[in-house]
C-alpha positions as CSV (number, residue, x, y, z in Angstrom):
1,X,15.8,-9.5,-6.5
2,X,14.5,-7.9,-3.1
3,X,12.0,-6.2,-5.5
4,X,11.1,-9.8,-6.1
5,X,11.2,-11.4,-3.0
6,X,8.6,-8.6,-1.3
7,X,6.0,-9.2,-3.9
8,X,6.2,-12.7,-2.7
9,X,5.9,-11.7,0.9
10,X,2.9,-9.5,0.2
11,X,1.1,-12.4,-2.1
12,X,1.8,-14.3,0.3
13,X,0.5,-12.0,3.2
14,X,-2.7,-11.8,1.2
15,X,-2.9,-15.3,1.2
16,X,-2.7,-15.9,4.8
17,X,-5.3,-13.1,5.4
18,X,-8.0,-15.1,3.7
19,X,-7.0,-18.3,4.2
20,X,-10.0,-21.0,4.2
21,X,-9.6,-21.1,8.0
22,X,-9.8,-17.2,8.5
23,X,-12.8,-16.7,5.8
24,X,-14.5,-19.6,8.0
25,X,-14.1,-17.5,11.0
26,X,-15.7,-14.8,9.5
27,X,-18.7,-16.4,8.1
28,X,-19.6,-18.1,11.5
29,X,-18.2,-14.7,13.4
30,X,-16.0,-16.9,15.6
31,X,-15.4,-13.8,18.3
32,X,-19.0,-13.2,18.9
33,X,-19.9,-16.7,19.2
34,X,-17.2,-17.2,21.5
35,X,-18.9,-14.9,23.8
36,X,-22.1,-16.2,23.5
37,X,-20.8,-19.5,24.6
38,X,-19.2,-18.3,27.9
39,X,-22.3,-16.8,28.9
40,X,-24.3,-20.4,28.0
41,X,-21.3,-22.1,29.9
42,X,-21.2,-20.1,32.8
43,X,-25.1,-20.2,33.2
44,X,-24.8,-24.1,33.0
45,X,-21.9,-24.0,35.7
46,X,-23.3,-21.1,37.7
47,X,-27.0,-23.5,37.3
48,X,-25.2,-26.7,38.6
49,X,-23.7,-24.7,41.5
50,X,-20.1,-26.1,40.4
51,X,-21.1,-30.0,40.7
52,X,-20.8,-30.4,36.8
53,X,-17.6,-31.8,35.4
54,X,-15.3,-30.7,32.6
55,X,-16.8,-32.7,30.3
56,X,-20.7,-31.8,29.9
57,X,-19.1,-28.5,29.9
58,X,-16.9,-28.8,26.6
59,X,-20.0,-30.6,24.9
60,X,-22.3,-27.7,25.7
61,X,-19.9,-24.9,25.1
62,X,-19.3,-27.0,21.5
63,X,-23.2,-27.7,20.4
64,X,-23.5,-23.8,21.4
65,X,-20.6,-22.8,19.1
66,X,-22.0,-25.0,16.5
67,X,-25.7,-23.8,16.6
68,X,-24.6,-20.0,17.0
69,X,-22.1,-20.4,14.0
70,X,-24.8,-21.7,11.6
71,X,-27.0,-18.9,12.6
72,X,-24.4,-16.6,12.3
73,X,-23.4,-18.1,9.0
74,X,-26.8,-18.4,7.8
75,X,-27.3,-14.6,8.5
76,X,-24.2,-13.7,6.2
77,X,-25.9,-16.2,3.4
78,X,-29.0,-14.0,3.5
79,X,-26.9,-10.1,4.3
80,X,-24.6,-11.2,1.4
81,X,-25.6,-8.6,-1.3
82,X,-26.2,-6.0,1.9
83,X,-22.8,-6.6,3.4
84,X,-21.7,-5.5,0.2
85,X,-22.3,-2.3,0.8
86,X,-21.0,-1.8,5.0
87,X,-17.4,-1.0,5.0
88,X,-17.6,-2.9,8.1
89,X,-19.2,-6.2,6.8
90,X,-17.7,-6.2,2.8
91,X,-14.4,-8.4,3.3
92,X,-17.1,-11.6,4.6
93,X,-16.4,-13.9,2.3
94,X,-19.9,-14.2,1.1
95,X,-19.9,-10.7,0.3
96,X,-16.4,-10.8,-1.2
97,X,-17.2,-13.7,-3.6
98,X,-14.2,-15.7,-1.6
99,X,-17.0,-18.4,-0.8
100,X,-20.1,-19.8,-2.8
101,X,-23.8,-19.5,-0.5
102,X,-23.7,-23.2,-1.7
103,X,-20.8,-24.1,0.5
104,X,-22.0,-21.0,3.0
105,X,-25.5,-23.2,3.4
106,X,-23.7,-26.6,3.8
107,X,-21.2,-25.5,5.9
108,X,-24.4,-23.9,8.6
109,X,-26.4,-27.1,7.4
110,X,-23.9,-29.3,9.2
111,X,-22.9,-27.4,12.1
112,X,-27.1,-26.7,13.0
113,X,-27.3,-30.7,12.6
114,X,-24.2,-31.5,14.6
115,X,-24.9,-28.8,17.6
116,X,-28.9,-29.5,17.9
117,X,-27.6,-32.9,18.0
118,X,-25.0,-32.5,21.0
119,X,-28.1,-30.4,22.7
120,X,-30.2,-33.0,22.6
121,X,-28.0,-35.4,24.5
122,X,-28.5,-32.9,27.7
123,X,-32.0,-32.7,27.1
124,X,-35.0,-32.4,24.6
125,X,-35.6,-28.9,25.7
126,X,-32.3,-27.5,25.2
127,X,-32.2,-29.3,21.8
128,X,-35.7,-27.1,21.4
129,X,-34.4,-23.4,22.8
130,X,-31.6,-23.7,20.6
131,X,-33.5,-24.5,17.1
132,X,-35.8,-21.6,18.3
133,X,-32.6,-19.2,18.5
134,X,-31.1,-20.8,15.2
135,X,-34.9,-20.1,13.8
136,X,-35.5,-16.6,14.7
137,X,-32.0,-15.1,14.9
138,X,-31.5,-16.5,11.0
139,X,-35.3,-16.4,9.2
140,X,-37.5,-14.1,11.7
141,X,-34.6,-11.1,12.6
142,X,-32.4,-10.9,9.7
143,X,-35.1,-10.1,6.9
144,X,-37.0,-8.0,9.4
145,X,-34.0,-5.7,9.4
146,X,-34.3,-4.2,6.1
147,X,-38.0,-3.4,7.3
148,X,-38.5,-2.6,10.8
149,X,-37.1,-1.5,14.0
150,X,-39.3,-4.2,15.6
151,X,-36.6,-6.8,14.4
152,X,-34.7,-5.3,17.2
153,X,-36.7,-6.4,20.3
154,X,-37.4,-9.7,18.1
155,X,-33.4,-10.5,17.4
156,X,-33.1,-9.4,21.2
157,X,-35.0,-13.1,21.8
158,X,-32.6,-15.5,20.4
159,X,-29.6,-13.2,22.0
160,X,-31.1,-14.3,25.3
161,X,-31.3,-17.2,25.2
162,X,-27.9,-18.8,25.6
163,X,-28.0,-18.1,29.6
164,X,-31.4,-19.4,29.4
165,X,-30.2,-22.7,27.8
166,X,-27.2,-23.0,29.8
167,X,-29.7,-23.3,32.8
168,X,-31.9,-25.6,31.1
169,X,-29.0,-28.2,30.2
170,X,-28.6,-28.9,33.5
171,X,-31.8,-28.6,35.1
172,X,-33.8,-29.8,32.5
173,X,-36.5,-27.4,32.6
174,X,-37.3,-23.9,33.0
175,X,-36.1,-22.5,36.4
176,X,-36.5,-19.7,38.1
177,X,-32.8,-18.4,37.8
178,X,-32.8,-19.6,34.0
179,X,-35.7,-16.7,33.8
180,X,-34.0,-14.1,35.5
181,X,-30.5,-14.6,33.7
182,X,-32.9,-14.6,30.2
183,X,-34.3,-11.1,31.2
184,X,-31.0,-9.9,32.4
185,X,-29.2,-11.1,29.0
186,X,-32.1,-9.5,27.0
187,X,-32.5,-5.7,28.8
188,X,-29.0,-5.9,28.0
189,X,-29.0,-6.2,24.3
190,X,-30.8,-3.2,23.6
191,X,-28.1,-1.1,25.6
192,X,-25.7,-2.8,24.0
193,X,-27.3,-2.9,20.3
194,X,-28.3,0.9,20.3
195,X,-24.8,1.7,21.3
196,X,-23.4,-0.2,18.1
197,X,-26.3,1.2,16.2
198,X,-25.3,4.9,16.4
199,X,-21.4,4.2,16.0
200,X,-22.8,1.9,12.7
201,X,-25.7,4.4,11.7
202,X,-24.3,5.6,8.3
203,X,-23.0,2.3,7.4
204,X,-26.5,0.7,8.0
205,X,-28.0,3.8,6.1
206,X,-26.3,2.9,3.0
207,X,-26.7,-0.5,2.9
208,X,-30.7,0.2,3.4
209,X,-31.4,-1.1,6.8
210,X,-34.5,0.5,8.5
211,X,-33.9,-1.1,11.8
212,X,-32.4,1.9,13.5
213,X,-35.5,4.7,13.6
214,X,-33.7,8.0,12.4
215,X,-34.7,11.7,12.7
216,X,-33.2,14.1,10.0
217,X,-30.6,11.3,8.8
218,X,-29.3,11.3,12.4
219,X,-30.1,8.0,14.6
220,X,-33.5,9.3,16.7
221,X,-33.0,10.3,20.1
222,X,-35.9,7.7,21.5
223,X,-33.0,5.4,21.0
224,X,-30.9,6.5,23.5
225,X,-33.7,6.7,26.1
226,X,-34.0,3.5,25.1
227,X,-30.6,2.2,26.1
228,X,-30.8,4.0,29.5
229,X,-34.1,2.9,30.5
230,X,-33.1,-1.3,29.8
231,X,-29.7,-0.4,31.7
232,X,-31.7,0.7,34.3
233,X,-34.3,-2.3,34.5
234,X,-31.1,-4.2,35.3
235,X,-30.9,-3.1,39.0
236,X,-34.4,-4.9,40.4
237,X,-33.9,-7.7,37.7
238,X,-30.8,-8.2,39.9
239,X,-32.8,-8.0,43.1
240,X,-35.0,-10.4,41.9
241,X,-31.4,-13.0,42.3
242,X,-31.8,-11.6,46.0
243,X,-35.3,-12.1,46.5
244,X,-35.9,-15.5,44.4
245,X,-32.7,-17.2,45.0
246,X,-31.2,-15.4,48.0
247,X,-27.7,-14.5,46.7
248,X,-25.6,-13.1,49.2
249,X,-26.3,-9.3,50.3
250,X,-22.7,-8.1,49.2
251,X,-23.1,-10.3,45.6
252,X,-26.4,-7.7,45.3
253,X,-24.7,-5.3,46.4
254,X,-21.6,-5.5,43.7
255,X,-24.5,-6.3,40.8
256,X,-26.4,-3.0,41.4
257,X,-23.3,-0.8,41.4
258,X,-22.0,-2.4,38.5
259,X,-25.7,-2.4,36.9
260,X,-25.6,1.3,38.3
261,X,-22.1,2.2,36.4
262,X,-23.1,0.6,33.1
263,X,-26.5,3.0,33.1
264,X,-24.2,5.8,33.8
265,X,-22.7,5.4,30.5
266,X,-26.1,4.6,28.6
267,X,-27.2,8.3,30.8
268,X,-24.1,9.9,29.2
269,X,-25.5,8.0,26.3
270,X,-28.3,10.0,26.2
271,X,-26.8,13.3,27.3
272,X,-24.2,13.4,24.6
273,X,-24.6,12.6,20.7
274,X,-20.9,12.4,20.2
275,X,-19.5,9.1,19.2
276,X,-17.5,9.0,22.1
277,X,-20.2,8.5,24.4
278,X,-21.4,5.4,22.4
279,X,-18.0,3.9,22.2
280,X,-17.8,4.0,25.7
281,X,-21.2,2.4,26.2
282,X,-20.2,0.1,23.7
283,X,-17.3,-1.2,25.9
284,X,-18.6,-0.9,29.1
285,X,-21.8,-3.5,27.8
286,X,-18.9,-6.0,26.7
287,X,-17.7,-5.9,30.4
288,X,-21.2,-5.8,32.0
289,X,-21.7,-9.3,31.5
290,X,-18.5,-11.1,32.5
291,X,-18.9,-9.2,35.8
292,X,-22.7,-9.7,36.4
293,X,-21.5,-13.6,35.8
294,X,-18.5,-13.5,37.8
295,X,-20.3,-12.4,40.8
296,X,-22.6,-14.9,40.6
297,X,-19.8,-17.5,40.2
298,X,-18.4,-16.0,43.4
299,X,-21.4,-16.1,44.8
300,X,-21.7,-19.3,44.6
301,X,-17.9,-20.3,45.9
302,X,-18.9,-18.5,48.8
């Protein structure tokens, strides 16, 4: 009888694990997108210097989920047979056979329709930025993967652009501080990228990716210098907040030491092959952002 009754608990363990709702999570990479919303939303709020209310802010943060999930979704419905192959990527349920591309397509069909729609009601041009993410990030960067490191600098486009659309929804054009927030959000893709790159490297290798150069079946060193030099470029793309849009001195002050400590990873980066040194770059990108955007915030407040 207990013999029994733990099969049942581990059937229905299993069960739970890939559930409709979790496999949907992992097609549209619900963490990920998550992130890529804050950073839209806080641009808008930051943008609107806090004179938004709560609701313009749920319907952005929602088209942006929507539009970044179909990309994301569409990605995995192209990467199917490649995820296959990554330890990391084969329990997708593309890649799994848990989920048809049929329903994959239709389910990224619907949420691109629904999002670009909500997008639209701010604005024709942030209706535009984000179909020219969906289009790039899905049909111009994921085939150029399996072909070119280029794809790197062009998937680095429709990663910057959420900040850059955040602005635009409220302003309804181009400003400066939508430009400067683009820039910031793109030098810091490649720090981030090239981190996960090396940590992923043999994983990417098998599946037959040729977007991460390589020397000797190691990730090329050019790579790291890479990293360093784009966590640098952060510092006077932060003076330009100063200079352009007169942030307060101490705001500048907190975003180059914290632009400073982030390129003393990617410098530790270069000094040090071991994985440890790209985990730790890894993590100190994810925090890099919420505080570059938290100053601001304050900034504002203030």
């Amino acid at each position: 009888m207990k013999r029994q009754t733990k099969h049942i608990d581990i059937a229905q363990t299993i069960t739970v694990e890939h559930s409709w709702w979790s496999d949907f999570n992992l097609l549209v990479k619900t963490r990920l997108t998550s992130m890529v919303v804050f950073t839209s939303v806080l641009a808008y709020v930051i943008s609107s210097g806090f004179t938004v209310g709560i609701v313009p802010v749920i319907f952005l943060g929602l088209g942006g989920f929507l539009v970044a999930g179909a990309s994301n979704a569409l990605n995995e419905v192209l990467e199917k047979d490649y995820d296959k192959l990554m330890d990391r990527t084969k329990d997708r349920p593309l890649a799994a056979g848990r989920m048809s591309i049929s329903n994959g397509v239709l389910i990224a069909g619907f949420m691109s329709l629904a999002g670009l729609t909500i997008l639209g009601m701010f604005n024709p041009l942030t209706a535009f930025f984000g179909t020219l993410s969906l289009v790039i990030y899905a049909f111009i960067y994921t085939p150029l993967k399996r072909h070119s490191s280029i794809s790197v600098s062009i998937g680095a486009i429709p990663g910057a652009l959420p900040m850059l659309i955040g602005c635009v929804a409220f302003d309804g054009y181009v400003s400066v501080l939508a430009v400067i927030l683009f820039a910031v959000q793109f030098l810091w893709q490649f720090t981030h990228f090239w981190a996960i790159g090396v940590l992923s490297f043999d994983d990417y290798h098998k599946a037959g990716y040729q977007f991460i150069p390589s020397e000797n079946a190691k990730p090329a060193r050019r790579i790291r210098w890479q990293a360093l030099v784009a966590a640098l470029l952060l510092v006077p793309t932060c003076i330009l907040l100063y200079t352009e849009l007169g942030i307060h001195m101490v705001s500048l002050i907190l975003l180059i030491a914290g632009s400073l400590s982030f390129a003393f990873y990617a410098l530790r980066f270069v000094q040090d092959k071991g994985e440890k040194n790209a985990l730790q770059l890894m993590f100190a990108s994810l925090l890099y952002l919420p505080f570059f955007l938290s100053i601001l915030l304050i900034d504002q407040i203030i």
